[in-house]
Backbone as a printed PyTorch tensor [residue, N CA C, xyz], in Angstrom:
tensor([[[168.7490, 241.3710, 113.1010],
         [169.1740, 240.9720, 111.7620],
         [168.8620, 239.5310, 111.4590]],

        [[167.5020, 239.0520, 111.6940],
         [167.1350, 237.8290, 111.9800],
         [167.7040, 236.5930, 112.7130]],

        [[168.1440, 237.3670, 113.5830],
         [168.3880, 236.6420, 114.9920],
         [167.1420, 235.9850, 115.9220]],

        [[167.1720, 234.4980, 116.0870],
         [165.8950, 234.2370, 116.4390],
         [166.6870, 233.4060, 117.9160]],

        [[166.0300, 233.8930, 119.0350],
         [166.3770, 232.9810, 120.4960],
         [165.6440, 231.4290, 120.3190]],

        [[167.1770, 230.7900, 121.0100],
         [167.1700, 229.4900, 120.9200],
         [165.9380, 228.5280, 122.1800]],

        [[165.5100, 227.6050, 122.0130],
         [164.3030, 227.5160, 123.1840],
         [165.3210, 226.6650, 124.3850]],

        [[164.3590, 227.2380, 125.6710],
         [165.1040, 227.1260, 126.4580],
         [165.7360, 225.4330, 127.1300]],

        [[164.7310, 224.5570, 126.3630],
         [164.7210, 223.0950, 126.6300],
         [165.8560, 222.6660, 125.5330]],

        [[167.4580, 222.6800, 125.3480],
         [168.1430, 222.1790, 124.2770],
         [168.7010, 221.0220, 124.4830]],

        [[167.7630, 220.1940, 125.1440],
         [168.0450, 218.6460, 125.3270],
         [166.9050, 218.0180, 124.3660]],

        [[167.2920, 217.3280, 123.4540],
         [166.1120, 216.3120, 122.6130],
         [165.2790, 215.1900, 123.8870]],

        [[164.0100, 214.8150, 123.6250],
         [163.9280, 214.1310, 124.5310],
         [164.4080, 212.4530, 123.7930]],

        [[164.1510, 211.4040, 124.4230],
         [165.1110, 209.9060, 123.7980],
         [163.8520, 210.0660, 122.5340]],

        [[164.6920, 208.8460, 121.5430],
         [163.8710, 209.0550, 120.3720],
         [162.2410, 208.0220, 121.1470]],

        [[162.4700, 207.3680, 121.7120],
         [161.0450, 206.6010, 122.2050],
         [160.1020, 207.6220, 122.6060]],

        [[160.5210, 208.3840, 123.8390],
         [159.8170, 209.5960, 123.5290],
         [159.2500, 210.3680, 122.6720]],

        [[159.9830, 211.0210, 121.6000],
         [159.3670, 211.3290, 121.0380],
         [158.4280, 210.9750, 119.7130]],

        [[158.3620, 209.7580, 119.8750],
         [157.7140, 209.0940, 118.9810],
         [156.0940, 208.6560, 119.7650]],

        [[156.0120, 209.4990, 120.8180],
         [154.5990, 209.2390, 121.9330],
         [154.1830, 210.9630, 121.4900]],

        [[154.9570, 211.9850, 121.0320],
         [154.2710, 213.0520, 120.9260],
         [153.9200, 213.3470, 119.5400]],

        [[152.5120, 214.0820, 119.8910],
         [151.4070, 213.8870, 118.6000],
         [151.4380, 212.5390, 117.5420]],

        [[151.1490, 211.3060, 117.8500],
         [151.3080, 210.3120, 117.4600],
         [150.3540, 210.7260, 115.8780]],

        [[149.0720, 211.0980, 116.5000],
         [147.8790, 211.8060, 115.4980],
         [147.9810, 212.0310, 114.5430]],

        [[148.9440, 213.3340, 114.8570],
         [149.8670, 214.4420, 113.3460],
         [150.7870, 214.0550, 113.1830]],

        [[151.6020, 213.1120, 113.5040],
         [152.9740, 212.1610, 112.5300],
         [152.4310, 211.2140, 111.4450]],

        [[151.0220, 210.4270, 112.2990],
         [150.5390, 209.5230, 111.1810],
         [149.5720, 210.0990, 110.2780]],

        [[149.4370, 211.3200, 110.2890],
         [148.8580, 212.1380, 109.5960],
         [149.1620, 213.0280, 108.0300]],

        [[150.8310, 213.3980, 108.7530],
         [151.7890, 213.6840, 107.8870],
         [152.9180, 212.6610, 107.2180]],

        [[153.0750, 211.4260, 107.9350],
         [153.2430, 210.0940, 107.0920],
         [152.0480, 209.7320, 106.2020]],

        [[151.4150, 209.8920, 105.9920],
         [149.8470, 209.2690, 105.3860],
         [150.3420, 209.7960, 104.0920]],

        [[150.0590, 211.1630, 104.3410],
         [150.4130, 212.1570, 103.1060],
         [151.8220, 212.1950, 102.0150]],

        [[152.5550, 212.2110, 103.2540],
         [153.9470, 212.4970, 102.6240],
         [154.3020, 210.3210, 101.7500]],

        [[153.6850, 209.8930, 102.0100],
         [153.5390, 208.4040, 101.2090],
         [153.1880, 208.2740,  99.8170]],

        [[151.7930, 209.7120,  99.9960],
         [151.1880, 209.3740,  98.5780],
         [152.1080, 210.0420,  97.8640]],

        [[153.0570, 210.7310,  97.9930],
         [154.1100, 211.1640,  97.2770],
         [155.0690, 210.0730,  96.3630]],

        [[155.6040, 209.3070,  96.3670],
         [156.1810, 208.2650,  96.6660],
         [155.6850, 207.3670,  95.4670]],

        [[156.3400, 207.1220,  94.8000],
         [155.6010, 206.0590,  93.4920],
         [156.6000, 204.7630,  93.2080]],

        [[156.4460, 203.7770,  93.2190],
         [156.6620, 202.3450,  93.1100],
         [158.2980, 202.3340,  92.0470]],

        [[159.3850, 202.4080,  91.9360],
         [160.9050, 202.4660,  91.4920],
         [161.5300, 203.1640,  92.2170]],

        [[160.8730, 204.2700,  93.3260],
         [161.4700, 205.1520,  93.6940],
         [162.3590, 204.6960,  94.8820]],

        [[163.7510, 205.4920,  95.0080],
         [164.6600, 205.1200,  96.1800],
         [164.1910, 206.5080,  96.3240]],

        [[164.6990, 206.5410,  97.6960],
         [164.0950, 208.2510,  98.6240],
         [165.3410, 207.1020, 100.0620]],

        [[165.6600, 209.0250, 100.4880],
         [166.1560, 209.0030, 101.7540],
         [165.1940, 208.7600, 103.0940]],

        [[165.6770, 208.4170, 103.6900],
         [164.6850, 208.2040, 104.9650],
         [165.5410, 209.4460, 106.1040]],

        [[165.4530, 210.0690, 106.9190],
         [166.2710, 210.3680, 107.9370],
         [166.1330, 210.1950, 109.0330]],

        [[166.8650, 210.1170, 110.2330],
         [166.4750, 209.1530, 111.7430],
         [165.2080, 210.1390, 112.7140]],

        [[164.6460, 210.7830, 112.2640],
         [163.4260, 211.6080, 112.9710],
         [162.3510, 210.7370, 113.1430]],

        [[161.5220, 211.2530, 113.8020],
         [160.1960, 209.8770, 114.3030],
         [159.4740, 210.5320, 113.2660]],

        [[159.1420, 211.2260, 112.5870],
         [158.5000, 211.6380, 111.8540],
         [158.5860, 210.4870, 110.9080]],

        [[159.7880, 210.4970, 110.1940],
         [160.4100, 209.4330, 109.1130],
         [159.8760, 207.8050, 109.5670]],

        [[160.0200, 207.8480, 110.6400],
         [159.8320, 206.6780, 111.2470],
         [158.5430, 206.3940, 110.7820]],

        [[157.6790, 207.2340, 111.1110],
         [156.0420, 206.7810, 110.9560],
         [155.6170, 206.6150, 109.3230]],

        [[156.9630, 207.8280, 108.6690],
         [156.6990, 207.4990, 106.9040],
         [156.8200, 205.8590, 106.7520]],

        [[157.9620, 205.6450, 107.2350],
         [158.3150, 203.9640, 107.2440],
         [157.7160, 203.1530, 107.6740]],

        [[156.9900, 203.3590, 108.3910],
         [155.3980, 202.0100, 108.5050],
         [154.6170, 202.0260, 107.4250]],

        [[154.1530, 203.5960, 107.2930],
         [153.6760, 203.7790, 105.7670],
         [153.8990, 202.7950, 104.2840]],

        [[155.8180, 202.7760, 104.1340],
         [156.2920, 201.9510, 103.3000],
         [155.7970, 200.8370, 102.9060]],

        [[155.5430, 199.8500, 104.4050],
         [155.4220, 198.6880, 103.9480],
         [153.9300, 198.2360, 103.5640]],

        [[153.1290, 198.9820, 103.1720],
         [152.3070, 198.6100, 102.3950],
         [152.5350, 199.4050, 100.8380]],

        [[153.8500, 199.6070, 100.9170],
         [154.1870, 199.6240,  98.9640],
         [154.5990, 198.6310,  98.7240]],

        [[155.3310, 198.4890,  97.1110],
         [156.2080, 197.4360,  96.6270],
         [157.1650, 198.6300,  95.7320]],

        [[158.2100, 197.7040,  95.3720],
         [159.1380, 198.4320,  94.5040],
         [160.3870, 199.4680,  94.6890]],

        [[160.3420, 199.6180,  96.1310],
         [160.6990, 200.8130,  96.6250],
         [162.1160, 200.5600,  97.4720]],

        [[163.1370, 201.5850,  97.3650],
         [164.4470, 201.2000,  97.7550],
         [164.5220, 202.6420,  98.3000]],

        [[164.7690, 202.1200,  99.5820],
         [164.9890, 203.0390, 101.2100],
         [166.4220, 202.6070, 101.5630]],

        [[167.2050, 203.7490, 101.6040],
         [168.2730, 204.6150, 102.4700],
         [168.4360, 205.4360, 102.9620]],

        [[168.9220, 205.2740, 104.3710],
         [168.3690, 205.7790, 106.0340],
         [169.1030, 205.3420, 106.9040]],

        [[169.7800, 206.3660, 107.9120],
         [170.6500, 205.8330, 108.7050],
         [169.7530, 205.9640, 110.5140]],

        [[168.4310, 205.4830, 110.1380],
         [167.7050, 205.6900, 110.6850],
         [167.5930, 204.0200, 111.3140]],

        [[167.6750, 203.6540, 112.4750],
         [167.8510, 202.5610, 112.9920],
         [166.8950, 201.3690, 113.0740]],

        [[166.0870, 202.5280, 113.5730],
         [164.1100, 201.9900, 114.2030],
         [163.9430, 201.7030, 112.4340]],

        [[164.1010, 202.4120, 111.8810],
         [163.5450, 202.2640, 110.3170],
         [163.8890, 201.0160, 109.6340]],

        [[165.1830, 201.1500, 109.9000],
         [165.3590, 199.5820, 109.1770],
         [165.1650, 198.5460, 109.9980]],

        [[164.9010, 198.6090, 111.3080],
         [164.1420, 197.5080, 111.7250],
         [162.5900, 197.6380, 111.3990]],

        [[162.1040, 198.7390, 110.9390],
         [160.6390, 198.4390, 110.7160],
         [160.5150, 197.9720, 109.9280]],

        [[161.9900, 198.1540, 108.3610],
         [161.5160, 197.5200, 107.1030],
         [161.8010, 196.3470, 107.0830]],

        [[162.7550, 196.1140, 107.5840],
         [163.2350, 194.8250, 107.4490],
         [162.6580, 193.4560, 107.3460]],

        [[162.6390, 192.6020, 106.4270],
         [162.0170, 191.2600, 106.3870],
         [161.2870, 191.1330, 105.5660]],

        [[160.5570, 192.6810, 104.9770],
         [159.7950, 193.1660, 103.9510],
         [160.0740, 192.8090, 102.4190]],

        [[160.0710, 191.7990, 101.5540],
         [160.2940, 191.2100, 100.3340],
         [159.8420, 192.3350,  99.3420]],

        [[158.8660, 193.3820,  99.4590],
         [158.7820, 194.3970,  98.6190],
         [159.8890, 195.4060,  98.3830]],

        [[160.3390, 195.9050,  99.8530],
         [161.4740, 196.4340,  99.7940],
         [162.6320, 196.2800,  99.6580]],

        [[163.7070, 196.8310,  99.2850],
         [165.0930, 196.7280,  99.4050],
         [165.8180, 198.3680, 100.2780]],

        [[166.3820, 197.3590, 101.8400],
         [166.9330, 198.7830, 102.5400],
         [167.6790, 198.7790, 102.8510]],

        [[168.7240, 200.3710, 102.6410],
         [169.6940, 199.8930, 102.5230],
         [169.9160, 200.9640, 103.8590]],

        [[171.1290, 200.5700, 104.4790],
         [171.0090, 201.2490, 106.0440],
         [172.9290, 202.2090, 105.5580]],

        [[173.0130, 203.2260, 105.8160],
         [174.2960, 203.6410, 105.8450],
         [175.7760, 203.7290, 106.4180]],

        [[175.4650, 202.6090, 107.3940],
         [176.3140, 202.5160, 108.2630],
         [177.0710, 203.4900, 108.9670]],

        [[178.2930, 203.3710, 109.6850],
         [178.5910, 204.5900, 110.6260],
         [178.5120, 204.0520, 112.1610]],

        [[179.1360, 204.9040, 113.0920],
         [178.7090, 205.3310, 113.9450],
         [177.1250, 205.2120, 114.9580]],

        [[176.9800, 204.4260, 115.8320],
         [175.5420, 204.5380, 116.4110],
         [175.6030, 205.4550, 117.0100]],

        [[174.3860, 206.7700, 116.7470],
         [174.4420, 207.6790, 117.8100],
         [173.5840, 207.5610, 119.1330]],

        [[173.1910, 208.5380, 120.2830],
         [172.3150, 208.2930, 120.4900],
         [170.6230, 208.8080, 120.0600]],

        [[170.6080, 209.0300, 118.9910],
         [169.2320, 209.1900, 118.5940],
         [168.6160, 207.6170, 117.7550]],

        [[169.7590, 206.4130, 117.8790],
         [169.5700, 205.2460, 117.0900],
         [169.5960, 205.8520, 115.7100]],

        [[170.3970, 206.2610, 115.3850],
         [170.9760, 206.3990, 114.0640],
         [172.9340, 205.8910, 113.6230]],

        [[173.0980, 206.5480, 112.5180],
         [173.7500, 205.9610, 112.3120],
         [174.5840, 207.7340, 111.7140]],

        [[175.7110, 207.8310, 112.0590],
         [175.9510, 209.3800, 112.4430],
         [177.3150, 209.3420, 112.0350]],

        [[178.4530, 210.3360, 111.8710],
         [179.8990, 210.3950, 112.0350],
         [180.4810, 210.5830, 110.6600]],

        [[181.8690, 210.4870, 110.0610],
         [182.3330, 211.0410, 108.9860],
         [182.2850, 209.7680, 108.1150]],

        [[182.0830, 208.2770, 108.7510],
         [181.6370, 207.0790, 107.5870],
         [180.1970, 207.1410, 107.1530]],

        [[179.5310, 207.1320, 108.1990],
         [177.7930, 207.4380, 107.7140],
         [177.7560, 208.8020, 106.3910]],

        [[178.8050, 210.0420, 106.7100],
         [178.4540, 210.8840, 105.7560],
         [179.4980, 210.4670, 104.7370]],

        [[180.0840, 209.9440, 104.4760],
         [180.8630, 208.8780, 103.5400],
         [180.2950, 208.4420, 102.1800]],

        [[179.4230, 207.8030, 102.9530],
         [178.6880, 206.2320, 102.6990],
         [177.6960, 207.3450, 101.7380]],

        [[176.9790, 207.9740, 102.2850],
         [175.6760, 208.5700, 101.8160],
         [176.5470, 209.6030, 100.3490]],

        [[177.6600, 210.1430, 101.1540],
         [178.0290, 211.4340,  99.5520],
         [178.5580, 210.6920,  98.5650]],

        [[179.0060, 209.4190,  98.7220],
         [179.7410, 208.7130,  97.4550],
         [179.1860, 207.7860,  97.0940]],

        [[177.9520, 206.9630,  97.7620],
         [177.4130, 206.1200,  97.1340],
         [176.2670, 206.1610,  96.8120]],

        [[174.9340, 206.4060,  97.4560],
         [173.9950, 206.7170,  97.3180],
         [173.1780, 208.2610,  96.7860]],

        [[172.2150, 207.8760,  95.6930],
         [171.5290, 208.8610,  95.2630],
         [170.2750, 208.3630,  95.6070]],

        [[168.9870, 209.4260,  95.4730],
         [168.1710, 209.1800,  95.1970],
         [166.7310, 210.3740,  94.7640]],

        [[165.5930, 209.7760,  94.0640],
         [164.8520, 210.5020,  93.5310],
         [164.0120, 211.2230,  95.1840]],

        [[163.9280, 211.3370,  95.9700],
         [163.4620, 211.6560,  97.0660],
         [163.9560, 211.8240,  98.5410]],

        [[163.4900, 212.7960,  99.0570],
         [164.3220, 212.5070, 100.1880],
         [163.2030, 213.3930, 101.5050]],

        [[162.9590, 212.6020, 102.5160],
         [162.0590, 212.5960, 103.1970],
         [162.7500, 213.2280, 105.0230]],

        [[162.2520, 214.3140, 105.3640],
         [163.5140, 214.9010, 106.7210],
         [162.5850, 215.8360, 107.5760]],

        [[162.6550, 215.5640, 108.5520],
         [162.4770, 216.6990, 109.2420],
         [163.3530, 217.4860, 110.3550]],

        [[162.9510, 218.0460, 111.2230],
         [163.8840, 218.6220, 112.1220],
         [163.6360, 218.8420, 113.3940]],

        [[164.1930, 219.6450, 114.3420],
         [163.6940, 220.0170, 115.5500],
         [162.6890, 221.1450, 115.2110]],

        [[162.9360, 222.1100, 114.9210],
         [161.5880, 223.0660, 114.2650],
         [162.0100, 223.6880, 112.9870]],

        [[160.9260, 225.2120, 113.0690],
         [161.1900, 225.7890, 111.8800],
         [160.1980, 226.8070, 112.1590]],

        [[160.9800, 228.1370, 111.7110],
         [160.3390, 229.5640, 111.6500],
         [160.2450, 229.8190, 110.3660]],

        [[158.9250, 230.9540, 110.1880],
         [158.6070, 231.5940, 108.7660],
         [160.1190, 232.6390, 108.5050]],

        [[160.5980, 233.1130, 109.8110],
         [161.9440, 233.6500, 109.1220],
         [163.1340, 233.2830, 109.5490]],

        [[163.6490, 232.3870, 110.1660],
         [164.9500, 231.1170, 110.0900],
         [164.8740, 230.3310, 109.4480]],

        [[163.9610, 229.6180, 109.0370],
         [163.9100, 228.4590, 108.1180],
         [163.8950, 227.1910, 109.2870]],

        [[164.7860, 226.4920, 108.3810],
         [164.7300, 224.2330, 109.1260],
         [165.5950, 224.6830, 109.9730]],

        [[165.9020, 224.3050, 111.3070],
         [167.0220, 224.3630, 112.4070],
         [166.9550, 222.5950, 113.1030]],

        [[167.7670, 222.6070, 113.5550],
         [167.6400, 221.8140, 114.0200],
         [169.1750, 221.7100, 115.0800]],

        [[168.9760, 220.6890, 115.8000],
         [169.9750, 220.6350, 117.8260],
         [170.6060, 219.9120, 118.1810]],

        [[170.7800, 218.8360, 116.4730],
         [172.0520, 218.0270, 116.6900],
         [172.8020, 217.6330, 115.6280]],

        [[174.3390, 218.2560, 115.7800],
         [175.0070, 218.7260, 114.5650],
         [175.5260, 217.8510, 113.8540]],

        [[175.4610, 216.4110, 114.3150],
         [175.5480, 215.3410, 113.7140],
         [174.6280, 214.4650, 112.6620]],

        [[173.2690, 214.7930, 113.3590],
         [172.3270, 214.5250, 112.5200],
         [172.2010, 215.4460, 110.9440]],

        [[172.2490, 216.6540, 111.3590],
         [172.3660, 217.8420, 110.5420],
         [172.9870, 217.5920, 109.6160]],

        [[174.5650, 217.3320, 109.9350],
         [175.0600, 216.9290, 108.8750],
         [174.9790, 216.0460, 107.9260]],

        [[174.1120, 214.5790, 108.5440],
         [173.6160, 213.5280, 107.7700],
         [172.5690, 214.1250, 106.7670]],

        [[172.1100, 214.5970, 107.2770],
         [170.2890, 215.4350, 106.5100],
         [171.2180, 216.1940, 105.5290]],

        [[172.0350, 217.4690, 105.8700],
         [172.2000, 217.9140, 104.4280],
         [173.5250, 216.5450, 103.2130]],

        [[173.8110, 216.0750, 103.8970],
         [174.5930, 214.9510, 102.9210],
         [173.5780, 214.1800, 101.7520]],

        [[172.4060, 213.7010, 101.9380],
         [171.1240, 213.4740, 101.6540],
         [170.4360, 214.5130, 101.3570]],

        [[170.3210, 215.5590, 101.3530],
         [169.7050, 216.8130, 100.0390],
         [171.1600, 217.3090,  99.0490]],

        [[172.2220, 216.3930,  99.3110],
         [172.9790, 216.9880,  98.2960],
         [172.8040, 216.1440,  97.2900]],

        [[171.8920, 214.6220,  97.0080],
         [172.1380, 214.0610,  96.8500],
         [170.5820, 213.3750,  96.2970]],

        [[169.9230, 214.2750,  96.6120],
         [168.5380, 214.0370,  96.4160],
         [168.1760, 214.7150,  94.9720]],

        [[167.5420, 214.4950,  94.1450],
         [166.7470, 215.1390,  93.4880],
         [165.7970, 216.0810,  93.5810]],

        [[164.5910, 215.7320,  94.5550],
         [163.8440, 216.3400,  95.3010],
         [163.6850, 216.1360,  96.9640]],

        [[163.6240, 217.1850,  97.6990],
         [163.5870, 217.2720,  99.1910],
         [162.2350, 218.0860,  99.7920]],

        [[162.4360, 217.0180,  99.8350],
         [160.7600, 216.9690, 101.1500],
         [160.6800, 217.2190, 102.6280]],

        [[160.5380, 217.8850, 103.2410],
         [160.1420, 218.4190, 104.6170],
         [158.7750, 218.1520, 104.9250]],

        [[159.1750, 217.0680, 105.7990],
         [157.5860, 216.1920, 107.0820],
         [157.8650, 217.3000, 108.2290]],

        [[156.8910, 217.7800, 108.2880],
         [157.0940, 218.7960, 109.8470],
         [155.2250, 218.9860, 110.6090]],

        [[154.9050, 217.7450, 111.6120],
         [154.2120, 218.2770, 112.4230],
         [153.9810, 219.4160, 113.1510]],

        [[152.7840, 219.8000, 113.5230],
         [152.4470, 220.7520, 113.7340],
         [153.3320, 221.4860, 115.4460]],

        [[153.8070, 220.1720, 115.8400],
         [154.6520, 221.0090, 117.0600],
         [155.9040, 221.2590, 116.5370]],

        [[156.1950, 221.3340, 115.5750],
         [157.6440, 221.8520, 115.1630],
         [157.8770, 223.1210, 114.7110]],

        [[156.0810, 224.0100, 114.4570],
         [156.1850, 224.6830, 114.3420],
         [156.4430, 226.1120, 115.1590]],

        [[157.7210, 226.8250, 115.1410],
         [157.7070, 227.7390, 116.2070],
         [159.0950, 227.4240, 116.5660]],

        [[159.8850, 226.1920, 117.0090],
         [160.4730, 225.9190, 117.7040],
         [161.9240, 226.1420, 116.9860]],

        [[163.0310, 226.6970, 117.3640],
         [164.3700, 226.5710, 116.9090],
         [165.0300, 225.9530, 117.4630]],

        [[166.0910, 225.7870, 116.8710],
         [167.6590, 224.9630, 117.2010],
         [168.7300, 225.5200, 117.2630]],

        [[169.7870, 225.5210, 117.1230],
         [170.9950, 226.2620, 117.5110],
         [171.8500, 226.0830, 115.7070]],

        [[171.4100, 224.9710, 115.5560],
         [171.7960, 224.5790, 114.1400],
         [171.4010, 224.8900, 112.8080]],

        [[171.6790, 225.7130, 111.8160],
         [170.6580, 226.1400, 110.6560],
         [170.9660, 224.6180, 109.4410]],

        [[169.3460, 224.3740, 109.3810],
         [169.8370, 223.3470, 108.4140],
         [169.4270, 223.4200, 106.8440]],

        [[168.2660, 224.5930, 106.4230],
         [168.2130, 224.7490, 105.1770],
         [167.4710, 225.8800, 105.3370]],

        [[167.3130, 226.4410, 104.0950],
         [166.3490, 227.6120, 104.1740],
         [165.3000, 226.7190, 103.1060]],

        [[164.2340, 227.6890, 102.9860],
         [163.1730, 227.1020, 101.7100],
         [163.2250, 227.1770, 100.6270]],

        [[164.2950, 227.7700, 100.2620],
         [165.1950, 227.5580,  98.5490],
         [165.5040, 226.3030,  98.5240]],

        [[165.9030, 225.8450,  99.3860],
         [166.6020, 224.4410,  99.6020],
         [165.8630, 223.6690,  99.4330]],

        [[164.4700, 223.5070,  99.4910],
         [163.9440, 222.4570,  99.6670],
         [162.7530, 222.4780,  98.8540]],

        [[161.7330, 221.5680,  98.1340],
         [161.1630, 221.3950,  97.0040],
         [159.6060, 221.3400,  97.3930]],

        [[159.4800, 220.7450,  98.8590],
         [157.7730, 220.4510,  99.0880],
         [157.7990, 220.7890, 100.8190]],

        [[156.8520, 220.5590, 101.6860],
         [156.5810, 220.7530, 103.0430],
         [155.2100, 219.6180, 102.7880]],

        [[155.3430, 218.6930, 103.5900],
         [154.1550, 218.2740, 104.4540],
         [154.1900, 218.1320, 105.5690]],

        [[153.1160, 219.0640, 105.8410],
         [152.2750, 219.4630, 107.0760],
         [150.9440, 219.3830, 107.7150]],

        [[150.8430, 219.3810, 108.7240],
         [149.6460, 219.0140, 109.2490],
         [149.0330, 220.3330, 110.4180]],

        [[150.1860, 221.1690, 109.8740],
         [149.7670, 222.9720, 110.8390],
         [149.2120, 223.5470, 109.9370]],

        [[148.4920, 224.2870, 110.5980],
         [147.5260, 225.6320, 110.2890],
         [148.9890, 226.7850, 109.6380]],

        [[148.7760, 227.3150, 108.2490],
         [149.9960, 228.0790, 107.6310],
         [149.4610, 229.6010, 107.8180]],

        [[150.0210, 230.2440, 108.1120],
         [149.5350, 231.4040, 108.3720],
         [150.0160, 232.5090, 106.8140]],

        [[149.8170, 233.5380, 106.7470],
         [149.7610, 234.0760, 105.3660],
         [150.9960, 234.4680, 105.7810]],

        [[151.9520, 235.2120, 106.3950],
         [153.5630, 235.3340, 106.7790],
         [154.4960, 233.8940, 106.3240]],

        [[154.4150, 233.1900, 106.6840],
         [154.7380, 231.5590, 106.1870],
         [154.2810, 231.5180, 105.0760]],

        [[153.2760, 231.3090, 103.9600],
         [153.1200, 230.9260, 103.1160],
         [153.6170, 232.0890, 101.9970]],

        [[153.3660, 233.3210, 102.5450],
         [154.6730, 234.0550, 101.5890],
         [156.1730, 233.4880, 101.5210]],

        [[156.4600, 233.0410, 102.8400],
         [157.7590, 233.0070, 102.7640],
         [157.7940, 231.7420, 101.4040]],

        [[157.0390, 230.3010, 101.8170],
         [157.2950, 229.5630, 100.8690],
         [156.8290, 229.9320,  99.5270]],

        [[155.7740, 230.6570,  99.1350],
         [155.5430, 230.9900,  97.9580],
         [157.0260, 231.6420,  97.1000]],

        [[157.4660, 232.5090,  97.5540],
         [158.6200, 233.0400,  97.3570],
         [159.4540, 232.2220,  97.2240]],

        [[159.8600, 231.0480,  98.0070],
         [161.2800, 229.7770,  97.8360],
         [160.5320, 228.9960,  96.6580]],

        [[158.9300, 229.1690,  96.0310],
         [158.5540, 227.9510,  95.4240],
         [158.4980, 226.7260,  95.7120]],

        [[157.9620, 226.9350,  97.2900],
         [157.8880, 225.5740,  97.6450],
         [156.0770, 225.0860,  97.8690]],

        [[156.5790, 223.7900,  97.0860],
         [155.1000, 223.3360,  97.1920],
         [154.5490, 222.8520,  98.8120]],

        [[153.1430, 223.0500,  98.7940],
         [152.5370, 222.8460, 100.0140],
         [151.5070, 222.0390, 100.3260]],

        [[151.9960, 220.8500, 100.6670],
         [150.9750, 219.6070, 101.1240],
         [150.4560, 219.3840, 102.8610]],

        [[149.0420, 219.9440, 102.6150],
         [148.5670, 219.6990, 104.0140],
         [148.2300, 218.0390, 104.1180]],

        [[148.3100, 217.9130, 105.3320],
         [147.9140, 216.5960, 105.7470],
         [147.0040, 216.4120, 106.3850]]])
């Protein structure tokens, strides 16, 4: 009844780590998921390395106001006179974020924005976004409640992989950039949610 087995590795590896796998297809799918992005816009950031690599991206914009309880991020923006970033405070977890019932606080009562930029641990053509840490999870959907439009960065190794955690289906969410090969099973599924599809 679309029951999908969880993978057998349910330890994240540290975020340094994973910011060494597919370096290629993160800056590939940051590249892309940038040109999205137009000069007034505030957009969410979320603490994934994916996001991370959007956020190097950033600083060759201007105009642009980033909130993100994403740690590495606001040290990447930081110092940056184009930007204004605003960090959500909370809780440090260990993924170097910023996590707990003030971080989701901070984000449901104060902050909006026209964008919002997330990925996850994986994602199936029939589970949807999952993701393996229920803290983060909860930050990510606090930030699509809150978004206008929601964007899903998902390299190509995310594809396949589940979590224990369901974090959206593709109703939920407005675009995908990707840098995987979509197979015609998947792209029904998103055709059907109406979700737009940006290869990278």
């Amino acid at each position: 009844g679309g029951a999908v087995p969880i993978d057998d590795n349910k330890h994240e590896p540290s975020i340094e780590k994973r910011k060494k796998i597919n370096v290629e297809g993160k800056e590939r799918v940051a590249r892309a998921a940038a040109e999205l992005i137009c000069p007034g816009d505030t957009i969410f950031l979320d603490a994934s390395t994916t996001t991370y690599f959007i956020a190097r991206e950033l600083k060759k914009m201007q105009n642009i106001t980033v909130v993100t309880n994403s740690v590495q991020s606001i040290l990447e923006l930081s110092g940056n006179s184009n930007i204004k970033v605003i960090g959500t405070g909370g809780s440090v977890g260990e993924n170097q974020s910023f996590v707990g019932s003030m971080a989701e606080m901070s984000v449901r009562e104060k902050y909006f924005a026209n964008k919002m930029f997330f990925s996850s641990r994986g994602v199936t053509p029939e589970a949807g976004i999952l993701d393996s840490n229920e803290q983060e999870c909860a930050m990510k959907k606090c930030m699509m409640e809150n978004a206008q439009q929601k964007i899903y960065v998902c390299e190509t190794t995310k594809v396949g992989r589940v979590g224990f955690a369901k974090l959206a289906n593709y109703e939920d969410i407005d675009c995908i950039v990707t840098d995987a090969d979509i197979n015609d099973e998947w792209k029904k599924h998103l055709d059907e949610a109406n979700v737009e599809l940006v290869k990278a």
